[in-house]
N, C-alpha and C positions, 0 to 999 in steps of 0.2 A: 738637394739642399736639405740639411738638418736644423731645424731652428731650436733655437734653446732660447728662454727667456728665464730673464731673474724675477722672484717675486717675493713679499714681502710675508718671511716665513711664521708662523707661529710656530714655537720650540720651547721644549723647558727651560728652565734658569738650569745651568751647568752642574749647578749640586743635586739638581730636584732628578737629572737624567737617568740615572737610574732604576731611582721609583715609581716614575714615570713610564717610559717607552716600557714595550713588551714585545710578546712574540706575534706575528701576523696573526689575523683573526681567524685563516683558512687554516693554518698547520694544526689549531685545537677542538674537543670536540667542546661544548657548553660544559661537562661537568668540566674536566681539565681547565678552561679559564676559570670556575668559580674555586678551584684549590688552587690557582695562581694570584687570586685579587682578594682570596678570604680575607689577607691581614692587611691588606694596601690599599686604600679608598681612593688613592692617584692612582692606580695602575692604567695604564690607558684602555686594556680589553675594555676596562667600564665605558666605555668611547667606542669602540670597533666589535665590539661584540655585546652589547648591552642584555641581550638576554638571559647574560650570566645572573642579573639580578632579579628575575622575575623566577616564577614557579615553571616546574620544568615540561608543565603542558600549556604554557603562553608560545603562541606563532613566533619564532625567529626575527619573521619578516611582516610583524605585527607592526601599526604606525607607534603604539606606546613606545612600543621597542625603539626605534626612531627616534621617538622624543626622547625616549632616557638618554641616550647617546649626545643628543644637543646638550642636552641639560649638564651633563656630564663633561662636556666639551667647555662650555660656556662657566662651570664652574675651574677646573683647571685655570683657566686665562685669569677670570674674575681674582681668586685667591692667590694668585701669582705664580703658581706652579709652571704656567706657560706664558712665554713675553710674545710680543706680535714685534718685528722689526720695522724700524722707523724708515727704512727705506730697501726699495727690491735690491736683494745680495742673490749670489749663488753661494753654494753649498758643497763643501768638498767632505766625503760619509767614507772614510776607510773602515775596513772590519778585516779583524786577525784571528785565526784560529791553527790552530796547531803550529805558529811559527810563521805562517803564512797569510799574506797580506794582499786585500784588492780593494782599490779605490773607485768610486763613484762620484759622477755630479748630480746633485739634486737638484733638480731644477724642471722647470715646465716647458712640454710638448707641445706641439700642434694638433690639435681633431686633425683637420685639412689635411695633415699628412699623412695622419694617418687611416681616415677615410681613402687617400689616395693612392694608398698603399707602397708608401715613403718609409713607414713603420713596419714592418712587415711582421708578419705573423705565422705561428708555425701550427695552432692549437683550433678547434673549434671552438664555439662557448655554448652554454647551457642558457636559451631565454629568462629562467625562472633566476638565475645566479644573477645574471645581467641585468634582472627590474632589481633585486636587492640592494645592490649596490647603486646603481643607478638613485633606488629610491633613499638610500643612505642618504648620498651625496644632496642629494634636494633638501630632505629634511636637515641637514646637519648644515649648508650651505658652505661645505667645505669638503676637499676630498684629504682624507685622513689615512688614507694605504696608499705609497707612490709602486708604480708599475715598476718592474724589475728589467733592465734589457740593457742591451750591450751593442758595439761599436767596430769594424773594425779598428784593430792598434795602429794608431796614429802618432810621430814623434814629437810631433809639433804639442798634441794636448798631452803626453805623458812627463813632457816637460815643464808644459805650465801646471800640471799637477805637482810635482816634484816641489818645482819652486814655492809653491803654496804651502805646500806641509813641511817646508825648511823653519815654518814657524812655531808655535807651538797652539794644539789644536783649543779651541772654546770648550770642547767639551770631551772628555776623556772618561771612560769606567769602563771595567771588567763586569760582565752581566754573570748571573751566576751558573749557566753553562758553560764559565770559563770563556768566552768570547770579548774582545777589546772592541769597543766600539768610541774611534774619536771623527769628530766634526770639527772645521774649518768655517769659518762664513766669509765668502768674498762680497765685499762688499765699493772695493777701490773700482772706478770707473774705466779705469786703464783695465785693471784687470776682467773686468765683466766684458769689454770687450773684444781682449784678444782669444778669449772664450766664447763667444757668440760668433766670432769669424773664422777662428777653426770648425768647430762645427758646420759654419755656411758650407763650407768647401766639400762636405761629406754627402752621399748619394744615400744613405740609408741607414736607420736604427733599424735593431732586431729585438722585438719580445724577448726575454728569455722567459717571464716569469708574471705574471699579470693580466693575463689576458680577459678575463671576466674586468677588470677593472678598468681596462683601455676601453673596452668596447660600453660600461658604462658611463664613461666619459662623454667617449660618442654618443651613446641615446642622450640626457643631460642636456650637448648642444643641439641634438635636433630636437628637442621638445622645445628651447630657449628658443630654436631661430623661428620655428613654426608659432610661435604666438608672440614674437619681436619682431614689426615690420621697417625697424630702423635699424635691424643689426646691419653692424659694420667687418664682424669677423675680428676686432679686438677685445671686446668683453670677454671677463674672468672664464667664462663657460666653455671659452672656445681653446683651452689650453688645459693641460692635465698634468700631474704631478708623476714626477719619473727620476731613476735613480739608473743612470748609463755607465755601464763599466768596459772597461777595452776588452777584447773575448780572450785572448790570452791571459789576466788576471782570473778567469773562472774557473770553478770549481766543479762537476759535476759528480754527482755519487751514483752509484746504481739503484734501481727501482726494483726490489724484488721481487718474489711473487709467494703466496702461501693459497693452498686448496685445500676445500674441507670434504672432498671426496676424489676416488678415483674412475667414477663414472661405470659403476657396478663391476669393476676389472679388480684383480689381484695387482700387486706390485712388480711381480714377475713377469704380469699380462703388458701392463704398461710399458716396461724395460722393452721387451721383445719388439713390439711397434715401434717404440722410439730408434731402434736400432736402423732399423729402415733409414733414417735420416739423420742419425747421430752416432757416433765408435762413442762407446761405453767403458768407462774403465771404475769398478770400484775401488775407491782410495780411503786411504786414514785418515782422518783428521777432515775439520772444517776447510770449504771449497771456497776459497774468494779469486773468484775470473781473472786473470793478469792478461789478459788479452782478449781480442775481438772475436767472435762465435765461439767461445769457450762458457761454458753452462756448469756450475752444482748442482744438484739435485740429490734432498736429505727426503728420506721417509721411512721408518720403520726403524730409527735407530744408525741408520746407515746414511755413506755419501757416498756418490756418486760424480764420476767430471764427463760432460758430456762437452765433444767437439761438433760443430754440424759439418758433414759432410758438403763438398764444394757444390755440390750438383742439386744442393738442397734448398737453393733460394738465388733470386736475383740479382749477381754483384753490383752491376750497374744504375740498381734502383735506387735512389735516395731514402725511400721509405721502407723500401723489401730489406734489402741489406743488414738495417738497422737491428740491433741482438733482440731486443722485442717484440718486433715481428717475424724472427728468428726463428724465437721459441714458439710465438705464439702462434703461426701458418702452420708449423712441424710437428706441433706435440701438443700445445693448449686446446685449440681449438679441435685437430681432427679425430686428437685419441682422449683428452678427457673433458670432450666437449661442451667446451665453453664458448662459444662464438663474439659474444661481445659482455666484452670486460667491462665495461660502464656500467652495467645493467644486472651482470648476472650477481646473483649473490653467493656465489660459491668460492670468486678469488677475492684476494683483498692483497694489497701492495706496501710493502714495507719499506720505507726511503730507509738509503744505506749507510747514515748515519747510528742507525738502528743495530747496523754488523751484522755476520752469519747469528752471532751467538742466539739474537732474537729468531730465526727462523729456526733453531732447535729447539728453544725454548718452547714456541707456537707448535710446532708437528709433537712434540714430545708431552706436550700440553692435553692431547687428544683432539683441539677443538677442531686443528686442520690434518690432514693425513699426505700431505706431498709440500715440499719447499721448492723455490729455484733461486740461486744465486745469478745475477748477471753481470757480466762489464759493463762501466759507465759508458753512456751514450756522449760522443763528443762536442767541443761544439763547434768543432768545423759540420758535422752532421747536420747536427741544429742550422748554421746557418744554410747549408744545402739544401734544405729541405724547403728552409724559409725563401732561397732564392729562387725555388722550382715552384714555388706557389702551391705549396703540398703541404699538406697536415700531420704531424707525427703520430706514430702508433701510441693509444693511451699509453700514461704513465711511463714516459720514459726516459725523465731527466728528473734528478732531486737536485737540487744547488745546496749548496751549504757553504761559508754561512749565510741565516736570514737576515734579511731589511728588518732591523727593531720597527715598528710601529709606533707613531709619537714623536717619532725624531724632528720630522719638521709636518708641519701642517700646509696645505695650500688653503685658506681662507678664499672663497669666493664674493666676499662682500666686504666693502671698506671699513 
C-alpha cells in the first residue's frame, strides 16, 4: 500500500512563481546561489540555502543559518509572496523541457513506509547531510525541498492525471533555463479521493532523487516520537513532502566523469591496460554513448569510444552491469587508481545536462587530464536495484528536469 495524503500547501501567488521557486539547494555550490538571489530578495535559495547571505566563512550548517532560512520563509508568507491553502489539496507539478513532458503529484508520504521499506531506496546517505536537513526541517518547522521518486505506470492515475490538466493550470511560467513549469491544485473531494485509492492499491514508491531528505524526514519523526508520549502516528511529523512521477515519464542523463591525473602513467600507458577490458577505437569528433557499455574517453586533444568487452563484468548483477561500475571496476579504480569516488579528490562528475562539450572544455582547460562519457543509467536499473535491496554505484543518475524549490511548502504547524 502506497499512502498519499493532501495537505495544506504553502505556494506562491501565481504571478510571484517565478520569482520565487528556484533551483534545488544541492544542484548549487553558495557562490552560484548568491549570483542567482543577488537581484531577487524572493528567490527562495534565501529559504533553502541561507548561507548564501552570510560571509563565506560562516558554518552552512550554522543555527543562524537556520534562523535566516525561517526568517526568510516567514517573511515570504507575511508579505504575501506565499499563500498557505485554506484546506488540504493535492497538487498536480508538470515540467517541459525540450518538448517533452512529466507529471508529478505533490503530495505527502509516510515515515512508516518508509522506515518499512514500502519506499525503497537505491542510494546511501551521508550522517552529516541528514542532521542538516533534518536540522533545517526543525528549525524552519516546515519541509521546503519535496523528495523526488517515482511509481510504476499505472492507467488508472495517468488518467486521472490527464483529466486534471484538461484544465488550465494555477500556475504556469517559463523559468529561465527555458523550462515550463505548470501546477494544478486538487482540491475537489471526489477528486482527492480517487487519488488516495489508486495509490492504496500500489505495493511501492521508488526514491529516485532525495534521499538525504527522506531519511531526514525520518530522523525529525524519531526525535518527535521519542520525546511525544501521546503520539498517534498522525501528526505533521510523521509524513513528508514528495513529488511521484510514473517511471516511464523520466528522464535520466548520464553522469560523467573528469580526472585530474593519470596515476603517474602516460596516455598511451593507460590506453594499453584499458585494452585488456575494452576494444578501443580512435574516432573524430565528440563521443556521446547511444547504447549500453559503450564509453568516450577525451584526453590530450583526442577521443576515444571505448566498448567493454563481454567477459569484463557481471551481466546478471544489478549493480556490476550497471556502465559505472563498468567503467569504474575496469579502468577507474584498477589502472588510474581511484578506489572510492566519494572521497577521492582526483574525480569529480559532470551531470549530462552539462554535454561532451563541457568535458573538452575541462581536459583542454588543463585542470583535469582524462574525461569519460557515459550511457544514461536506466530506470528500469534503478528500479532493479531498488527491488534487490542494493545500492547504486556513486553518481550514477542525473534526472533532468529539476523539482523548482518553493513550489509548494509542507508547513508542519498550523
Amino acid at each position: 500500500m502506497a499512502t498519499v495524503r493532501p495537505f495544506r500547501g504553502l505556494r506562491p501567488r501565481p504571478e510571484a512563481a517565478a520569482e520565487v521557486a528556484s533551483p534545488p539547494y544541492d544542484v548549487l555550490s553558495a557562490q552560484e546561489a548568491r549570483m542567482i538571489a543577488l537581484n531577487n530578495p524572493n528567490s527562495f535559495l534565501r529559504v533553502n540555502k541561507a548561507e548564501l547571505e552570510f560571509d563565506e566563512s560562516t558554518d552552512p550548517y550554522g543555527e543562524e543559518v537556520y534562523r535566516r532560512g525561517k526568517e526568510n520563509l516567514n517573511r515570504l508568507h507575511t508579505e504575501g509572496m506565499m499563500l498557505r491553502e485554506e484546506k488540504p489539496a493535492f497538487y498536480l507539478y508538470r515540467l517541459t523541457m525540450n518538448g517533452k513532458s512529466q507529471t508529478g503529484l505533490a503530495t505527502l508520504t509516510s515515515v512508516e513506509e518508509y522506515n518499512q521499506g514500502l519506499i525503497k531506496k537505491h542510494e546511501h546517505t551521508r550522517p552529516e547531510k541528514v542532521s542538516d536537513r533534518a536540522n533545517h526541517i526543525s528549525f524552519l518547522e516546515a519541509q521546503v525541498g519535496p523528495v523526488f521518486s517515482t511509481f510504476k505506470h499505472n492507467d488508472q492515475i495517468d488518467s486521472q492525471f490527464k483529466k486534471i490538466m484538461g484544465s488550465s493550470p494555477t500556475t504556469d511560467f517559463v523559468a529561465d533555463d527555458g523550462i515550463r513549469h505548470e501546477f494544478w491544485v486538487i482540491d475537489r473531494d471526489d477528486a482527492i479521493k480517487e487519488i488516495i485509492d489508486a495509490f492504496a492499491a500500489m505495493k511501492e514508491l521508488y526514491i529516485a532523487d532525495g534521499h538525504h531528505r527522506s531519511a531526514a524526514a525520518a530522523e525529525i519523526c524519531r526525535r518527535q516520537r521519542a520525546s511525544n508520549p501521546d503520539h498517534t502516528g498522525e501528526e505533521p511529523y510523521n509524513f513528508f513532502l514528495n513529488v511521484l512521477f510514473a517511471d516511464r515519464e523520466l528522464n535520466i542523463l548520464p553522469y560523467n566523469r573528469v580526472i585530474t591525473e593519470l596515476n603517474n602513467m602516460s596516455l598511451d600507458q593507460v590506453l594499453e591496460k584499458a585494452a585488456e577490458k575494452f576494444e578501443i577505437t580512435p574516432v573524430e569528433g565528440e563521443i556521446t554513448p547511444d547504447t549500453i557499455h559503450h564509453f568516450g574517453l577525451y584526453a590530450e586533444g583526442k577521443w576515444y569510444k571505448l566498448v567493454a568487452r563481454p567477459d569484463s563484468f557481471d551481466s546478471a548483477s544489478v549493480t556490476g552491469s550497471i556502465d559505472t561500475s563498468v567503467l569504474a571496476d575496469n579502468l577507474i579504480s584498477p589502472i588510474l587508481g581511484i578506489d572510492n569516488p566519494k572521497t577521492d579528490k582526483r574525480i569529480d562528475f559532470i551531470g549530462g545536462i552539462r554535454g561532451t562539450k563541457e568535458l573538452v572544455k575541462l581536459v583542454d582547460s588543463k585542470k583535469f587530464r582524462i574525461a569519460f562519457s557515459l550511457y544514461p543509467t536506466s530506470i528500469q536499473q534503478l528500479l532493479d536495484v531498488a527491488d534487490a535491496g542494493e545500492v547504486m554505484p556513486p553518481k550514477s543518475t542525473w534526472f533532468e528536469p529539476k523539482l523548482r524549490s518553493g513550489m509548494v511548502v509542507n508547513m508542519l504547524t498550523e
